[in-house]
PDB file of N, CA, C, O and CB in Angstrom:
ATOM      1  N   UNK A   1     -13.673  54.835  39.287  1.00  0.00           N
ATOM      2  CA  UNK A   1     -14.246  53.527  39.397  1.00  0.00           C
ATOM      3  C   UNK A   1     -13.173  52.586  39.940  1.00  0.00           C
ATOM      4  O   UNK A   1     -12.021  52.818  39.574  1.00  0.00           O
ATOM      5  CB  UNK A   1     -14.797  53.044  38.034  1.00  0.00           C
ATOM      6  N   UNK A   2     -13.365  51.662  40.676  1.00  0.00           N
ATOM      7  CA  UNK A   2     -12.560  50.474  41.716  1.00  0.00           C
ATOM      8  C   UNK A   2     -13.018  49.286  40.750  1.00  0.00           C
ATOM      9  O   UNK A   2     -14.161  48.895  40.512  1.00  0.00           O
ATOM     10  CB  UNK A   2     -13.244  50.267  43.704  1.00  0.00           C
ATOM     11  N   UNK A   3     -11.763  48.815  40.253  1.00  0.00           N
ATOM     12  CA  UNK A   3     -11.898  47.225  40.308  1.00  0.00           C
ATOM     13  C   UNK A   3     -10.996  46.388  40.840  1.00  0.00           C
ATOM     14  O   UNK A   3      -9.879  46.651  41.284  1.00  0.00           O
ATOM     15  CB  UNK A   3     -11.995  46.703  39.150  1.00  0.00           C
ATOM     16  N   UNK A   4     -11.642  45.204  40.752  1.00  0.00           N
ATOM     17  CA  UNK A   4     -11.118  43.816  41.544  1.00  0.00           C
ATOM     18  C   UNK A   4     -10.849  42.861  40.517  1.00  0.00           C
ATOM     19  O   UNK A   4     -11.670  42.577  39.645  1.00  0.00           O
ATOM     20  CB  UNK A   4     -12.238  43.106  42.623  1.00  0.00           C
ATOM     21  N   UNK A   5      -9.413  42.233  40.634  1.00  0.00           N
ATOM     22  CA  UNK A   5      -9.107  41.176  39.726  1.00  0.00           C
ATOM     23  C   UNK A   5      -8.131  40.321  40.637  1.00  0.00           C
ATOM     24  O   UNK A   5      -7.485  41.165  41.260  1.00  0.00           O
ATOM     25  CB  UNK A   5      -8.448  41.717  38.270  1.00  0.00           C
ATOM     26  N   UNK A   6      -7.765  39.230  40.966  1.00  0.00           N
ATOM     27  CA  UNK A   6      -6.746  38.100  41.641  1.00  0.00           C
ATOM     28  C   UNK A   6      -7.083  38.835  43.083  1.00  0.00           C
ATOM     29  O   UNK A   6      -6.004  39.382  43.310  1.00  0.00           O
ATOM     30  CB  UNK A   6      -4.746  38.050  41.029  1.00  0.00           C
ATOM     31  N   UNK A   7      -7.635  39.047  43.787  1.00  0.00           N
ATOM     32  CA  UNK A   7      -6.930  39.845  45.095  1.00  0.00           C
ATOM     33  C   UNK A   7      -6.416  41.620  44.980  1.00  0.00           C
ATOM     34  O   UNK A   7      -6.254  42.481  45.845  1.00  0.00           O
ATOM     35  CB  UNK A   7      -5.399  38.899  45.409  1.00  0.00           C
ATOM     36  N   UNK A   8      -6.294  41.627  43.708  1.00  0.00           N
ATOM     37  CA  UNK A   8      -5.897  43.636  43.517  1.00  0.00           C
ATOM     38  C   UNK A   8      -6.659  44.127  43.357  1.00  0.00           C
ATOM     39  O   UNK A   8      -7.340  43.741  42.407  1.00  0.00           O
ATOM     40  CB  UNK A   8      -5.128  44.390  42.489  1.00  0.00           C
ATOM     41  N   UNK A   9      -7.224  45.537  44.263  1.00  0.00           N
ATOM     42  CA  UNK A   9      -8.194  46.058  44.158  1.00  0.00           C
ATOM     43  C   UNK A   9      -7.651  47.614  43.191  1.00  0.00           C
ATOM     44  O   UNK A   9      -6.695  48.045  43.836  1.00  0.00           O
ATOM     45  CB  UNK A   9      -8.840  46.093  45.667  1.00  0.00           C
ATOM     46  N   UNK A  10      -7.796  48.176  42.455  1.00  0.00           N
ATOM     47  CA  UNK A  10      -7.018  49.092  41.548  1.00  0.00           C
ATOM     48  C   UNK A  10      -7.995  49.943  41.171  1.00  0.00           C
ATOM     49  O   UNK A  10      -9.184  49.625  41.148  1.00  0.00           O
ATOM     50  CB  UNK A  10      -6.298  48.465  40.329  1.00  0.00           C
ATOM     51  N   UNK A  11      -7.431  51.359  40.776  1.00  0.00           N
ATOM     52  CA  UNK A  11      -8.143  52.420  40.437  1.00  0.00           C
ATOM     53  C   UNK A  11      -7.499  52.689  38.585  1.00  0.00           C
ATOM     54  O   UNK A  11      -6.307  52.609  38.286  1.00  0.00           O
ATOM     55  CB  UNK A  11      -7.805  53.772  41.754  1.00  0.00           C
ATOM     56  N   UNK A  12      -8.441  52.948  37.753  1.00  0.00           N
ATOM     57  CA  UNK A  12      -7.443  53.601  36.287  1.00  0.00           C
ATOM     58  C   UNK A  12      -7.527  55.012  36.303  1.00  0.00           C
ATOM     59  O   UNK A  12      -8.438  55.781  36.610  1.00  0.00           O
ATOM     60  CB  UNK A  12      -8.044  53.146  34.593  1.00  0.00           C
ATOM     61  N   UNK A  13      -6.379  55.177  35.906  1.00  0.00           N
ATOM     62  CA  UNK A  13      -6.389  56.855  35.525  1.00  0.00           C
ATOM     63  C   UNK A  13      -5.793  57.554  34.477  1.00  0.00           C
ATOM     64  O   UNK A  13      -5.401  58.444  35.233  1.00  0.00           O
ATOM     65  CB  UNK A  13      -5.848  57.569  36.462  1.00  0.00           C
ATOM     66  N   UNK A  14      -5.503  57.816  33.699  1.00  0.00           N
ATOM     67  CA  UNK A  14      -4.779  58.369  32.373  1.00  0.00           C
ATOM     68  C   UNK A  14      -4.085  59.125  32.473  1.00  0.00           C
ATOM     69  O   UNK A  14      -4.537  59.900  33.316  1.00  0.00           O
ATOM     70  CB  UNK A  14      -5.360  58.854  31.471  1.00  0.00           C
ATOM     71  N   UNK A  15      -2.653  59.642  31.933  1.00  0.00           N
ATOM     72  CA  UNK A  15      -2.045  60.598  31.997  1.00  0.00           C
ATOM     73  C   UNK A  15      -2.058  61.361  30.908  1.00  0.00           C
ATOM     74  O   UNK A  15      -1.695  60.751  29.902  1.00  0.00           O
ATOM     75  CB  UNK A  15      -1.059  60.342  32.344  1.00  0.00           C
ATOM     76  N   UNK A  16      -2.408  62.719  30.708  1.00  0.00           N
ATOM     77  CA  UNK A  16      -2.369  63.213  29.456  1.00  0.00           C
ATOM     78  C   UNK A  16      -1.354  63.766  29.151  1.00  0.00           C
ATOM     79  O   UNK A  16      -1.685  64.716  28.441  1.00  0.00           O
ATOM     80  CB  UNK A  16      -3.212  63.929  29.188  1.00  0.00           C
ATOM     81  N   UNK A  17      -0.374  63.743  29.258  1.00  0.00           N
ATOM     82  CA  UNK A  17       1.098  64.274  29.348  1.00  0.00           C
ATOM     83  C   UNK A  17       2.213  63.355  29.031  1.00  0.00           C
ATOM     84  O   UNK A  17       3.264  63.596  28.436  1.00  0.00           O
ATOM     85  CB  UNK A  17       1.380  64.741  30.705  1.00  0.00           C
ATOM     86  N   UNK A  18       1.728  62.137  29.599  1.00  0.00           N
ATOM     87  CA  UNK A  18       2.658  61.188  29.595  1.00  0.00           C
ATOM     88  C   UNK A  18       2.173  59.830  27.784  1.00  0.00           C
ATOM     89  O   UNK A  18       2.916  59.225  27.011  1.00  0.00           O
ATOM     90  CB  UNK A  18       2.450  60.401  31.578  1.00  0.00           C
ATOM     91  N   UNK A  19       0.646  59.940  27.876  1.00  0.00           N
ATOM     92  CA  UNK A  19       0.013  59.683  27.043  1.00  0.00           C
ATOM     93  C   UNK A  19      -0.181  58.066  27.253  1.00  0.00           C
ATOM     94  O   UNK A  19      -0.398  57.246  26.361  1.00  0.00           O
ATOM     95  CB  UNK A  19       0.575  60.239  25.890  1.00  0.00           C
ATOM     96  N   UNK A  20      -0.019  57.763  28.971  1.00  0.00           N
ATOM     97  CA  UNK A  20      -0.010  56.137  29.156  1.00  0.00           C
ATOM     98  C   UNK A  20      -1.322  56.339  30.657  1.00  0.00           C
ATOM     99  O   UNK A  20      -1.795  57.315  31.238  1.00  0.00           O
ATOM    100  CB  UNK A  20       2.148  55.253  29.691  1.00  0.00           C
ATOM    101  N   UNK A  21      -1.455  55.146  30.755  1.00  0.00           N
ATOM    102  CA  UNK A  21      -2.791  54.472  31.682  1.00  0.00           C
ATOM    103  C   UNK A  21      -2.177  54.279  32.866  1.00  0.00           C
ATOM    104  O   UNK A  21      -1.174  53.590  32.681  1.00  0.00           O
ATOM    105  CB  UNK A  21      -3.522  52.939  31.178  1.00  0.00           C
ATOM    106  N   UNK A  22      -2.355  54.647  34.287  1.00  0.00           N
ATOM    107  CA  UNK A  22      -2.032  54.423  35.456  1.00  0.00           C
ATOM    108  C   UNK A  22      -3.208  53.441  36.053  1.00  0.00           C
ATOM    109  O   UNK A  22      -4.393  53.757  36.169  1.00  0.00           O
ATOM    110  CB  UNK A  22      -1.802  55.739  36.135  1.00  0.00           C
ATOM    111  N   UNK A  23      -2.635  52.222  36.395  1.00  0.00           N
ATOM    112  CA  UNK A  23      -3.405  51.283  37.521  1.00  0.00           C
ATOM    113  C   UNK A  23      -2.814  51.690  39.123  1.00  0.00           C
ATOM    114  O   UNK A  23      -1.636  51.529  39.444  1.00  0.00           O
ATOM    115  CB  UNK A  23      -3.019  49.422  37.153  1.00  0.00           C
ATOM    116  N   UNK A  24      -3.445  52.019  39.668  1.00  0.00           N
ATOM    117  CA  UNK A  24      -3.389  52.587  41.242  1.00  0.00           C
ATOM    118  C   UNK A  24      -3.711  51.543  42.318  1.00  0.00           C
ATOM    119  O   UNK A  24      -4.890  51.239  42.498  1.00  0.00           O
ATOM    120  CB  UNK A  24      -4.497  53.805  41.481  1.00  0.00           C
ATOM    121  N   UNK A  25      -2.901  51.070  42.923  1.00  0.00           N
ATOM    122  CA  UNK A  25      -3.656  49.865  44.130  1.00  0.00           C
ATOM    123  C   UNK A  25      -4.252  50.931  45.241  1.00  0.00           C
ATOM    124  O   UNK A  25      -3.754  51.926  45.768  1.00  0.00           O
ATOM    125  CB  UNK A  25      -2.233  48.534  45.102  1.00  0.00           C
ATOM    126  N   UNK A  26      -5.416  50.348  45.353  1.00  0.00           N
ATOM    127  CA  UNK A  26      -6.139  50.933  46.014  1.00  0.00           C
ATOM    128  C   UNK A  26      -5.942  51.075  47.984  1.00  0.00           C
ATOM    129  O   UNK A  26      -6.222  51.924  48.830  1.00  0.00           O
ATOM    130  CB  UNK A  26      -7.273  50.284  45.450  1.00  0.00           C
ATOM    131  N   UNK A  27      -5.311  49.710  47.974  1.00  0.00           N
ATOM    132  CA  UNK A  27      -4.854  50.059  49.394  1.00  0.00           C
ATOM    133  C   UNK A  27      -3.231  50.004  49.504  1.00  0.00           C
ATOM    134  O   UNK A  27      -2.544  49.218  50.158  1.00  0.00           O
ATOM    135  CB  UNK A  27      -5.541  48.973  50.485  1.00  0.00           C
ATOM    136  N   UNK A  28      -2.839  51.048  48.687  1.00  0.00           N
ATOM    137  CA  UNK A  28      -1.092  51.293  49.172  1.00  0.00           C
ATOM    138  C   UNK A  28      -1.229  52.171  47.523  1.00  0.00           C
ATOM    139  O   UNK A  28      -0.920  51.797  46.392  1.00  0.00           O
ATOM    140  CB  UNK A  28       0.458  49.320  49.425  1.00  0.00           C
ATOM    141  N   UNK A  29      -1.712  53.206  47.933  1.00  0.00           N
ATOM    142  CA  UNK A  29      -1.613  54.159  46.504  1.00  0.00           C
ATOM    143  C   UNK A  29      -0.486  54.783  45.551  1.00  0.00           C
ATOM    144  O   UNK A  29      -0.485  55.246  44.411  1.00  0.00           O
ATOM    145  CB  UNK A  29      -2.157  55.247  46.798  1.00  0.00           C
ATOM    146  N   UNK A  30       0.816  54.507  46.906  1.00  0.00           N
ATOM    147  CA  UNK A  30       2.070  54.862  46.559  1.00  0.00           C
ATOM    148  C   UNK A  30       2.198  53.696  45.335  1.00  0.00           C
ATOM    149  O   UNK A  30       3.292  54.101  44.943  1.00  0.00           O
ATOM    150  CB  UNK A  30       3.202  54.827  47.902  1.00  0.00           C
ATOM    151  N   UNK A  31       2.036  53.055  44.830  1.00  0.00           N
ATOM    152  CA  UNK A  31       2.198  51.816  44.247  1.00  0.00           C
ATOM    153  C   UNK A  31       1.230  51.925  42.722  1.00  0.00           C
ATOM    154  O   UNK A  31       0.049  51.580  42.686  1.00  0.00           O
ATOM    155  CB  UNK A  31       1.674  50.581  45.430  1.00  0.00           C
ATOM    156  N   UNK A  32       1.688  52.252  41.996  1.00  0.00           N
ATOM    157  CA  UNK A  32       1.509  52.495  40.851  1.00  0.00           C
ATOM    158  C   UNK A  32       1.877  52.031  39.298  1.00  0.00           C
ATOM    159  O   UNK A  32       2.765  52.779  38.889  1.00  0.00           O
ATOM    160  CB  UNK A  32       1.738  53.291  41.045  1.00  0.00           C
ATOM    161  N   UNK A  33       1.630  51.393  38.643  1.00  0.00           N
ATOM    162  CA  UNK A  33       1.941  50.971  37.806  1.00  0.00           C
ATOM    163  C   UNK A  33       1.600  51.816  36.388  1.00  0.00           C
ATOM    164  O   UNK A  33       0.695  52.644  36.497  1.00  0.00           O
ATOM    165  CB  UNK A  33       1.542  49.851  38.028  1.00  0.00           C
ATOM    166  N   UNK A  34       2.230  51.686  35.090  1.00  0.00           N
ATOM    167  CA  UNK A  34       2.144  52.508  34.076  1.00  0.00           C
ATOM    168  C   UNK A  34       1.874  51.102  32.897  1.00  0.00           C
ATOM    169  O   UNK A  34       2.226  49.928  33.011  1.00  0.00           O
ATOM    170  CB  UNK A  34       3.637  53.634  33.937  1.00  0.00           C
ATOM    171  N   UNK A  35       1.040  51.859  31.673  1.00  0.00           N
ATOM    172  CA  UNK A  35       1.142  51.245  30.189  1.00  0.00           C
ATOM    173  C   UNK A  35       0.368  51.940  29.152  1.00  0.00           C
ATOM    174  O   UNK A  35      -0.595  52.707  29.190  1.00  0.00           O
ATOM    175  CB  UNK A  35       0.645  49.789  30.143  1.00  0.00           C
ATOM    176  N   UNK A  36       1.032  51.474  28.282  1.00  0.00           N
ATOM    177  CA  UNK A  36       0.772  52.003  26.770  1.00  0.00           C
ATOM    178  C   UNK A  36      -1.276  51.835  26.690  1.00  0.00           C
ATOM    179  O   UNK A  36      -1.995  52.485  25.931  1.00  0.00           O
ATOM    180  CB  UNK A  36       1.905  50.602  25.296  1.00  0.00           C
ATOM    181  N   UNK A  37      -1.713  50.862  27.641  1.00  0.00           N
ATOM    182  CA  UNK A  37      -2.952  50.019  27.100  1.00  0.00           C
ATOM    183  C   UNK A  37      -3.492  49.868  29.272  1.00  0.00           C
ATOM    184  O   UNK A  37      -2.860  49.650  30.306  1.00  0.00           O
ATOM    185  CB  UNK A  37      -2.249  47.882  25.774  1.00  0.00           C
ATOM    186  N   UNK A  38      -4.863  50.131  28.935  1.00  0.00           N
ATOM    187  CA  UNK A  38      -5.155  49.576  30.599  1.00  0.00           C
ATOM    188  C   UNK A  38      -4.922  47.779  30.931  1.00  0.00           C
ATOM    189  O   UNK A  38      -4.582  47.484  32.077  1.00  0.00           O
ATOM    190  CB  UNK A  38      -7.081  49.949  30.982  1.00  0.00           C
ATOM    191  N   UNK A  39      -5.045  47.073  30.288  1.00  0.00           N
ATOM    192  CA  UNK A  39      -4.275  45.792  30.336  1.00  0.00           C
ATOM    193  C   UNK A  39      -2.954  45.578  30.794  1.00  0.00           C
ATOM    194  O   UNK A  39      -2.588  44.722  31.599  1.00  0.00           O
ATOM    195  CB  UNK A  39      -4.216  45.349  29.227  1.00  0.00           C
ATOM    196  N   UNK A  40      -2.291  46.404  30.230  1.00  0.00           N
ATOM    197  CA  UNK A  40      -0.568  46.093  29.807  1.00  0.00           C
ATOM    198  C   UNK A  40      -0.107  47.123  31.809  1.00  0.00           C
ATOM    199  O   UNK A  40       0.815  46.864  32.583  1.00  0.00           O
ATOM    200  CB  UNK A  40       0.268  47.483  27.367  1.00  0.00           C
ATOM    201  N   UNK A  41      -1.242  48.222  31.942  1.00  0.00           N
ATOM    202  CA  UNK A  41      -0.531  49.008  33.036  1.00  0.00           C
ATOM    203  C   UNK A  41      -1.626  47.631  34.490  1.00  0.00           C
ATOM    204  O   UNK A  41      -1.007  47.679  35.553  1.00  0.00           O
ATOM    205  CB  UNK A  41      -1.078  51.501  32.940  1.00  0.00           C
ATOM    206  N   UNK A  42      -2.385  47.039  34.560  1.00  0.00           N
ATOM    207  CA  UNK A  42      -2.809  46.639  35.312  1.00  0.00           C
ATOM    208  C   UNK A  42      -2.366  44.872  34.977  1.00  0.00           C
ATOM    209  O   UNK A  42      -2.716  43.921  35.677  1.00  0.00           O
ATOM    210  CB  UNK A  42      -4.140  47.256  35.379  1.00  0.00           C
ATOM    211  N   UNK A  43      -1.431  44.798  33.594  1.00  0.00           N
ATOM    212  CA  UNK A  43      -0.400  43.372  34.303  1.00  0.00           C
ATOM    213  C   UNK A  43       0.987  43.992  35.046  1.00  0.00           C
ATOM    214  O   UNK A  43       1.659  43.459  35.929  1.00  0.00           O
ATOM    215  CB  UNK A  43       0.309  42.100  32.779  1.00  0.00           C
ATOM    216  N   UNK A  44       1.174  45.202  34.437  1.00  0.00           N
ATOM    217  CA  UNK A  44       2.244  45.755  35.651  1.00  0.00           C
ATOM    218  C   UNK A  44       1.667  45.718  36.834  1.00  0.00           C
ATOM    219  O   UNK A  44       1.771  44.640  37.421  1.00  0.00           O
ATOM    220  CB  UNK A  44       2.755  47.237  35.539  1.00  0.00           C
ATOM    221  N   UNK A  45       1.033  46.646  37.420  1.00  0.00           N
ATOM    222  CA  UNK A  45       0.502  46.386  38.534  1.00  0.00           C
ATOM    223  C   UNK A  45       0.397  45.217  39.283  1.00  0.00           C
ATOM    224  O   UNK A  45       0.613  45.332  40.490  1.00  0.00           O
ATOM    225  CB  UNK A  45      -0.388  46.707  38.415  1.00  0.00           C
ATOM    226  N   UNK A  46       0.051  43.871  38.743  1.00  0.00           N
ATOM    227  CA  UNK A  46       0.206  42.510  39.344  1.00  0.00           C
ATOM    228  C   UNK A  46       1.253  41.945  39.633  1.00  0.00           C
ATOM    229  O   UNK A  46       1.387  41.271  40.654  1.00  0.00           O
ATOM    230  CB  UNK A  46      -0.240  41.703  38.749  1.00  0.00           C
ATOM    231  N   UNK A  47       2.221  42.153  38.704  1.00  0.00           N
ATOM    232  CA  UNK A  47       3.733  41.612  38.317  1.00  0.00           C
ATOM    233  C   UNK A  47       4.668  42.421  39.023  1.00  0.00           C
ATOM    234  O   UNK A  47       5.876  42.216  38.902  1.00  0.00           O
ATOM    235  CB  UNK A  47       4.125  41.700  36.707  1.00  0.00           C
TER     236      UNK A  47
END
């Protein structure tokens, strides 16, 4: 699922290994952000 928040268009994905939430920008995928919580990995992602 794709969402949109400020201008970031982002994908979530979970790691089960790592046991944290990946926010994915959708147009530059290399670009990835991590968190404990999908909040906390998609204010990384912004920040």
């Amino acid at each position: 699922m794709t969402y949109t928040a400020n201008d970031v268009t982002y994908r979530i994905a979970f790691d089960t290994e790592s046991n944290h939430f990946l926010a994915i920008d959708t147009h530059n995928e290399a670009r990835v952000a991590t968190g404990v919580t999908i909040e906390e990995a998609v204010r990384n992602l912004r920040g």
